[in-house]
C-alpha positions as CSV (number, residue, x, y, z in Angstrom):
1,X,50.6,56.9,-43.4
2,X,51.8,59.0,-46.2
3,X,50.4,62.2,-45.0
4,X,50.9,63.9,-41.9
5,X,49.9,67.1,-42.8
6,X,46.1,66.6,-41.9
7,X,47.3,65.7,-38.1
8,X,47.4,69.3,-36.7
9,X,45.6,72.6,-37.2
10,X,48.0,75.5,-38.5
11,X,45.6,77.8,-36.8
12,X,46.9,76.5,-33.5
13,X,50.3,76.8,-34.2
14,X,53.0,79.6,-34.5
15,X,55.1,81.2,-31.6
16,X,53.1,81.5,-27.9
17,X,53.9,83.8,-24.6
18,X,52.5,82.1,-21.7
19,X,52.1,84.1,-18.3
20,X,55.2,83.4,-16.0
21,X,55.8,84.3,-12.6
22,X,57.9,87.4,-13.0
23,X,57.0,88.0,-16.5
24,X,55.4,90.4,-18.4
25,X,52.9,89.5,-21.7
26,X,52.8,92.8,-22.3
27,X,56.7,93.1,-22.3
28,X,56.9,90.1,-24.4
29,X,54.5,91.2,-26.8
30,X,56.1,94.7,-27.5
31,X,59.4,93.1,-27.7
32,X,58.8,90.7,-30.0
33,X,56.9,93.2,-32.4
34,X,59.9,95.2,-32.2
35,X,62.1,92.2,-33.4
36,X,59.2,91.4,-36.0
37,X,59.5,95.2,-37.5
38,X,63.4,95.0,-37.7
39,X,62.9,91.8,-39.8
40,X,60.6,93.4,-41.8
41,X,57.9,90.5,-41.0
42,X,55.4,92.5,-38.6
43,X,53.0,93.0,-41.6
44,X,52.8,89.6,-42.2
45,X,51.7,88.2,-38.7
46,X,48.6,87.8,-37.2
47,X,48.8,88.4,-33.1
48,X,45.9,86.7,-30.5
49,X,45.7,86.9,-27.1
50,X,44.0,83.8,-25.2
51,X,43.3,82.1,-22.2
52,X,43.5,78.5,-21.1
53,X,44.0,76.1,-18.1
54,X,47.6,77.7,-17.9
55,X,46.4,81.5,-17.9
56,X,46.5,84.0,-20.5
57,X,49.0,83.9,-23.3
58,X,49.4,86.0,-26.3
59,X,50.1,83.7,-29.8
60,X,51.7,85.5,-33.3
61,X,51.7,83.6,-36.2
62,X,51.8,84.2,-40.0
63,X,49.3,85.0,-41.7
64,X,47.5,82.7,-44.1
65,X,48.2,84.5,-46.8
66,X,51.4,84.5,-46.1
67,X,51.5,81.0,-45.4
68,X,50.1,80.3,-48.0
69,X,53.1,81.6,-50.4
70,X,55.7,81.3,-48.7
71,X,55.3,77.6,-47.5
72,X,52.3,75.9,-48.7
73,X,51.7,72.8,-46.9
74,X,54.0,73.8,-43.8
75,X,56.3,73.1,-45.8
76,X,59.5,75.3,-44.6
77,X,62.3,74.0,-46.9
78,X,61.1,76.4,-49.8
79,X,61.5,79.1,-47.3
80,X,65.3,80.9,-48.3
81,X,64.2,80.1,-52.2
82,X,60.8,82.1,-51.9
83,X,62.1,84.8,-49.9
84,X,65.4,85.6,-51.3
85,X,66.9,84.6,-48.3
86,X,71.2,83.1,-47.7
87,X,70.8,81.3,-44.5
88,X,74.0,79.7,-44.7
89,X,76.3,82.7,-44.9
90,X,74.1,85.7,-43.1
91,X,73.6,85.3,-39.8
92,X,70.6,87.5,-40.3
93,X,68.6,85.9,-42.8
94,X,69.0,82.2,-40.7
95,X,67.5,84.0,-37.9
96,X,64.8,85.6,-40.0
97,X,64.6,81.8,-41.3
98,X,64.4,80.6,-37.6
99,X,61.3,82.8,-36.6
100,X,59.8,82.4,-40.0
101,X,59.5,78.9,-39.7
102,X,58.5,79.1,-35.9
103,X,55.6,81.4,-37.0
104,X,55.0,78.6,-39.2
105,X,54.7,75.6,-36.8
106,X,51.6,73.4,-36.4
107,X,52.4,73.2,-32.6
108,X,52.8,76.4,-30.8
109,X,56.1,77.0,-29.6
110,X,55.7,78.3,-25.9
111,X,57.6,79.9,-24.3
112,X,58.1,82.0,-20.1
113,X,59.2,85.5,-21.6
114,X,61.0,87.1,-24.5
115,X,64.3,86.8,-23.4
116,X,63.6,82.7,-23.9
117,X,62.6,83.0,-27.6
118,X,65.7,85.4,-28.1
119,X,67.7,82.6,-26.2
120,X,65.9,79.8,-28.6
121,X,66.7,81.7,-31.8
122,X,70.5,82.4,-30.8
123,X,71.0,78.6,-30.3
124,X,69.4,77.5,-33.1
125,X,71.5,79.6,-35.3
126,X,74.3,78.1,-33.1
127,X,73.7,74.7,-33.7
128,X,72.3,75.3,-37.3
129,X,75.9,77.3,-38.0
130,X,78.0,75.1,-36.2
131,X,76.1,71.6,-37.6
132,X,77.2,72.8,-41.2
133,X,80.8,73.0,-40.6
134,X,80.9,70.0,-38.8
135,X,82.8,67.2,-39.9
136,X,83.9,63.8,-38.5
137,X,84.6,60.2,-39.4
138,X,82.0,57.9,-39.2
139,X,82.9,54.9,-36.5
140,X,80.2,53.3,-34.6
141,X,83.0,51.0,-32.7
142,X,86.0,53.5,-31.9
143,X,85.8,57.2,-30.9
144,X,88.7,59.4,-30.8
145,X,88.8,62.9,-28.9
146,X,92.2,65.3,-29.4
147,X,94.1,64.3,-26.2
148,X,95.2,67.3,-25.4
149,X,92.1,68.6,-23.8
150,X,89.8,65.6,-23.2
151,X,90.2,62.1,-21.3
152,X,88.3,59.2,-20.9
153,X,86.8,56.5,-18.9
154,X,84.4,53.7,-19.2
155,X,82.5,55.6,-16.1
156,X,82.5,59.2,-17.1
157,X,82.9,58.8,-20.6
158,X,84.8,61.7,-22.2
159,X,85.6,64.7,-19.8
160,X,87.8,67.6,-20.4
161,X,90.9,67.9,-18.9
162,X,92.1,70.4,-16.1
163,X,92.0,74.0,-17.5
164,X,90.5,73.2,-20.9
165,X,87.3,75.6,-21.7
166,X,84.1,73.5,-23.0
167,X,83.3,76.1,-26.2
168,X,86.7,75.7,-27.5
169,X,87.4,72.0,-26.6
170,X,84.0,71.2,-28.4
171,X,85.2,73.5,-31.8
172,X,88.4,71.5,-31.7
173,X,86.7,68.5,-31.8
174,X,83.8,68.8,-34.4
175,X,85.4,71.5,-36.7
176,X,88.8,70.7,-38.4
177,X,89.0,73.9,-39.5
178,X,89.8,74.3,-35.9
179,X,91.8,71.4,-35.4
180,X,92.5,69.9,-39.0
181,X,91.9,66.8,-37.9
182,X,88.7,64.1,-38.5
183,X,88.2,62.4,-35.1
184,X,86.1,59.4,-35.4
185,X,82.2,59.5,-33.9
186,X,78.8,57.9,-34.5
187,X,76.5,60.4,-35.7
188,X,73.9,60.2,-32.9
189,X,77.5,61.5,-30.6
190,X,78.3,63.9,-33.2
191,X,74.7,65.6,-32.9
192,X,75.4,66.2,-29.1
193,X,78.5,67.9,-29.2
194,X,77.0,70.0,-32.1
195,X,73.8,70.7,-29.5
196,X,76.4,70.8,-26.2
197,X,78.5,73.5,-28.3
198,X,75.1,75.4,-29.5
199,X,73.8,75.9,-25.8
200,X,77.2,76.4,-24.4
201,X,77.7,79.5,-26.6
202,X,74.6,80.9,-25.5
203,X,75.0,80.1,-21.6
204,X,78.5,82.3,-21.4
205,X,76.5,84.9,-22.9
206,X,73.0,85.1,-21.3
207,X,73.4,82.4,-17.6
208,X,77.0,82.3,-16.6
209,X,76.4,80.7,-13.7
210,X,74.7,77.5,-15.3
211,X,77.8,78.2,-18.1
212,X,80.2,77.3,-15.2
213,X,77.9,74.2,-14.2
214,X,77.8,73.0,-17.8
215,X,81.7,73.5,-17.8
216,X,82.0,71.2,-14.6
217,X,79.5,68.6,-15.3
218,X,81.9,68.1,-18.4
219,X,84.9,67.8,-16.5
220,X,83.6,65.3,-14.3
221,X,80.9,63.2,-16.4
222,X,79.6,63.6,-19.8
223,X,75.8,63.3,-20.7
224,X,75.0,60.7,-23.2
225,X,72.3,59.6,-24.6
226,X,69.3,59.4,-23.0
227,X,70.8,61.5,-20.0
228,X,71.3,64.0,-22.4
229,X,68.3,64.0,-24.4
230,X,66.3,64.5,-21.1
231,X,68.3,67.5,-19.8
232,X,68.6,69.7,-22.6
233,X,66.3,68.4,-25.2
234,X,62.4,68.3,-25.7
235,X,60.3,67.2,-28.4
236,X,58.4,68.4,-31.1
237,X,55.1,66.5,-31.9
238,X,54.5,63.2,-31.6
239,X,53.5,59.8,-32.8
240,X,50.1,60.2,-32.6
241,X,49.7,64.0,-34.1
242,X,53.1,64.1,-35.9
243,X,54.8,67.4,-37.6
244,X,54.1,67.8,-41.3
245,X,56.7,65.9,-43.5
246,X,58.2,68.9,-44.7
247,X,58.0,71.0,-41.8
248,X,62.0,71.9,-40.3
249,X,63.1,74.7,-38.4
250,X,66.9,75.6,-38.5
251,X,68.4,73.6,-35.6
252,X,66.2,70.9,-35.1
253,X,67.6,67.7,-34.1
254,X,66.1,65.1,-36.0
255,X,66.2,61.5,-37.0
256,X,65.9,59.4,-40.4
257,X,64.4,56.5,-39.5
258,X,65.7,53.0,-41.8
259,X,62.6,51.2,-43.1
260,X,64.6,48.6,-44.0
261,X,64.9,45.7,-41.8
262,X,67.9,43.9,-42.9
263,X,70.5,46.1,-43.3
264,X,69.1,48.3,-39.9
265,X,70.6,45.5,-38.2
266,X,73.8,46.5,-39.0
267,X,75.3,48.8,-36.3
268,X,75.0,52.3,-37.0
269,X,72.5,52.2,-40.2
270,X,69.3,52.1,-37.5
271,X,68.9,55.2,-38.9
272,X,70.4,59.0,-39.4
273,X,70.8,61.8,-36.8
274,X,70.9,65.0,-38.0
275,X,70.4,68.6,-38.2
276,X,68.1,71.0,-40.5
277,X,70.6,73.6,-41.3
278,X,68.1,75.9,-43.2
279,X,67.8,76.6,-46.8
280,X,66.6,73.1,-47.6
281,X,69.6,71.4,-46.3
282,X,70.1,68.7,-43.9
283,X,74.0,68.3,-42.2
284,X,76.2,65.5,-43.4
285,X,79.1,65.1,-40.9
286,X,81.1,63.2,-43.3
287,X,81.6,65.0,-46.3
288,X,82.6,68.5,-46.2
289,X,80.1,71.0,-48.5
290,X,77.8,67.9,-49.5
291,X,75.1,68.8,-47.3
292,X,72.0,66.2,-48.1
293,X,68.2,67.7,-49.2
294,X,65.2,66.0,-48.4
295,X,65.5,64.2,-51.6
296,X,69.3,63.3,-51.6
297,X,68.8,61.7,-48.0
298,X,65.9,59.2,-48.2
299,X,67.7,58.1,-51.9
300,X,70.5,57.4,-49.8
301,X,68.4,55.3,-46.6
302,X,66.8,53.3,-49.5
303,X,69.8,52.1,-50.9
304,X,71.4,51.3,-47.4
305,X,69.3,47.7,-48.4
306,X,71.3,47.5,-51.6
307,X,74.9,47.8,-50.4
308,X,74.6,44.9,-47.8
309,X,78.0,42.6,-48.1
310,X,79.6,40.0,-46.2
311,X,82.9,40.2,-45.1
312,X,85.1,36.8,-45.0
313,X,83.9,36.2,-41.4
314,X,81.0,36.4,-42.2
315,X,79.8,39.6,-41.0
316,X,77.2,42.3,-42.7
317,X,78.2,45.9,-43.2
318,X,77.4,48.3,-45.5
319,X,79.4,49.2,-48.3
320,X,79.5,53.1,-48.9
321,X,80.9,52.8,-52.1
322,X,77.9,51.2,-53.2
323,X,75.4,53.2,-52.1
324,X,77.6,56.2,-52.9
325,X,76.9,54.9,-57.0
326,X,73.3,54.3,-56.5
327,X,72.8,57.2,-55.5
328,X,74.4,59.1,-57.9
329,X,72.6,56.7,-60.5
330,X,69.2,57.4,-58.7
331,X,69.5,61.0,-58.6
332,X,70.0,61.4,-62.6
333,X,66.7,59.3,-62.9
334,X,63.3,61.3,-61.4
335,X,61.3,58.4,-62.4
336,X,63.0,56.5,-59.9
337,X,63.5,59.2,-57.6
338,X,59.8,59.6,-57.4
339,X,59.4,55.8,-56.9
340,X,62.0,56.0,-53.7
341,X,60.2,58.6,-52.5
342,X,57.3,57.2,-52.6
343,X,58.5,54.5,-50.2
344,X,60.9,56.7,-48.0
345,X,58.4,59.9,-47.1
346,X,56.0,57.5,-45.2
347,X,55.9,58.1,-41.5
348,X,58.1,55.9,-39.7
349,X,56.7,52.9,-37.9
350,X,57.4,51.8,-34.0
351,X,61.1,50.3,-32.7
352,X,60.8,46.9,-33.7
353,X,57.9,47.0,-36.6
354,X,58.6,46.8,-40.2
355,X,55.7,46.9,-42.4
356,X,54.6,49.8,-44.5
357,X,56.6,53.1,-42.7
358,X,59.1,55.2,-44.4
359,X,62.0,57.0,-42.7
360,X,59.8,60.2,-41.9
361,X,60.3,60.9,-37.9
362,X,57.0,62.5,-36.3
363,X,59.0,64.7,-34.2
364,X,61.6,67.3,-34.0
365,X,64.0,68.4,-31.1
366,X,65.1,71.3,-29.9
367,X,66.9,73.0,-27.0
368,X,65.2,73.7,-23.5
369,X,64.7,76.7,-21.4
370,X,68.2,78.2,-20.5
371,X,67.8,81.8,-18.8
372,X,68.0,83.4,-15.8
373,X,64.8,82.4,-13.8
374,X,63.5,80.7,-16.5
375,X,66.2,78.1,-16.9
376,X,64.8,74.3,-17.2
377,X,68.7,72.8,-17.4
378,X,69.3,70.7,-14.3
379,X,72.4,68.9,-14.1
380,X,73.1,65.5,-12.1
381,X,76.9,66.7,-11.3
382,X,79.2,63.4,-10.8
383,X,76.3,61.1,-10.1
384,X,76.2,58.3,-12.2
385,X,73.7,56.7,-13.8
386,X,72.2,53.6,-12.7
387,X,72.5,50.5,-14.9
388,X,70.0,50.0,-17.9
């Protein structure tokens, strides 16, 4: 279990056009080289055209010997080190990052037409971009929205108020740079206004007509959850074949599983959503320019089991400013960074099962179709959902 990198064949992998109704390969195929040749990657990529149940498709990815240097083992955080490349203030070199790290994938990314991957790479830098300057205050009991643009109900949830724009009202909420204001969320919320903001940005850009549906599925219910997951989201490997440990692409949606059964039975330390910003860095919603690495977040999941306390009615929580110490104890000692890792960067196990897994998830998420003709979004409007 402490090696997923055997699961899947690189070879496979990479960045595929599949034939659409409407579509043009050959369209695809030429613009993408183009793109390739303005980031000065079409040397390094390897093109093949195929055909399968679904029709022909044309697949690029990077060459081995490329691969090879640049992230050995599908490993993608090394990426922005190798090449040179400042992710987190170019807009540029994160989208050079983005396709770089697509070319890399294990599992082919697939996609109707060019104009999709174009869409893809814009929100991923939006939700890469806007996940690092998101910050917010951890509360898995109250939430807290500025009330001068959103509402709420136990029905609808939180819904903007009459004549307040999505894009903006999000911004308010998640950046305080915006607002200057922390509003309280758990960080499974927080990734879905960070995702909700992402594909809203592209939308009034490339679809404004399923723009002005997003806009009034938010004024009259919100998506959460599962709802949400299912209409914008999709996944990235799976349990059975699951992505390389060390395999990210900027934007992905993600979870840190923790392996510890004790203290994840303390409400909200299940686990940790987050976001691969690029560079090597993971978001951290709740301090400002402390963005974890790999490392720094599984030292902090293991010591979630040390920082268990009782408060005087006689309820468990988790003390941050222990774990904040152990942490900072850990990290000055590599012997016993190397023994936490050693535990943590095990694929995680089932809901329910603690044994052996780490806090390694076998997938990643990322955003769904979204243009014209193309688009997969399909919103349920004011229905709601029926009871769990």
């Amino acid at each position: 279990m402490s090696d997923a990198s055997h699961a899947i064949r690189p070879s496979q992998g990479g960045i595929r056009f599949q034939h659409a109704v409407g579509q043009s390969l050959d369209g695809a195929q030429r613009r993408f080289l183009a793109l390739l040749e303005s980031m000065g990657l079409d040397h390094a990529v390897q093109l093949t055209q195929e055909v399968d149940e679904g029709g022909p498709s044309v697949r690029f990815a990077l060459l081995d010997t490329y691969a090879s240097q640049w992230a050995p083992d599908c490993d993608t955080t090394q990426l922005c080190e190798k090449l040179g490349l400042d992710s987190e203030n170019n807009a540029e070199d994160l989208e050079r990052e983005i396709v770089l790290a697509m070319l890399l994938g294990p599992i082919p990314f697939s996609f109707p037409s060019y104009d999709e991957l174009a869409s893809a790479i814009r929100i991923r830098r939006n939700v890469a971009q806007g996940g690092g300057k998101t910050v917010l205050a951890f509360d898995t009991e109250e939430a807290e929205r500025p009330t001068d643009c959103w509402t709420y109900s136990e029905a609808r949830g939180f819904t903007l108020l009459p004549g307040w724009p999505l894009i903006e009202s999000l911004k308010k909420t998640t950046q305080p740079g915006a607002s200057g204001k922390l509003y309280s969320f758990s960080c499974y919320r927080a990734t879905e206004y960070v995702v909700l903001l992402g594909i809203a940005r592209e939308l009034a850009e490339c679809n404004p007509s399923v723009f002005a549906q997003l806009q009034t599925q938010w004024e009259t219910r919100a998506l959460m959850a599962e709802e949400f997951q299912s209409t914008f989201l999709r996944e990235h490997g799976t349990l059975a074949h699951p992505l390389p440990f060390h395999y990210y692409v900027p934007g992905d949606r993600l979870w840190f599983r923790n392996p510890d059964e004790r203290s994840a039975n303390i409400e909200g330390y299940e686990g940790s959503w987050v976001f691969y910003i690029g560079g090597g860095f993971f978001t951290n919603f709740w301090k400002p320019d402390q963005h974890y690495t790999l490392t720094s977040k599984c030292v902090e999941l293991f010591h979630w089991r040390n920082a268990v306390v009782q408060t005087a009615a006689g309820k468990l929580q988790i003390d941050e400013n222990i774990v904040e110490e152990r942490v900072r104890q850990s990290l000055r000692n590599p012997a016993e960074v190397a023994a936490i890792l050693k535990t943590m960067m095990r694929l995680r196990e089932p809901t329910g099962i603690y044994r052996e897994g780490g806090c390694i998830d076998a997938t990643r998420e990322y955003v769904r179709c979204v243009c014209p003709g193309t688009s997969e979004l399909v919103f349920p409007g004011n229905v709601l959902p029926l009871p769990a």
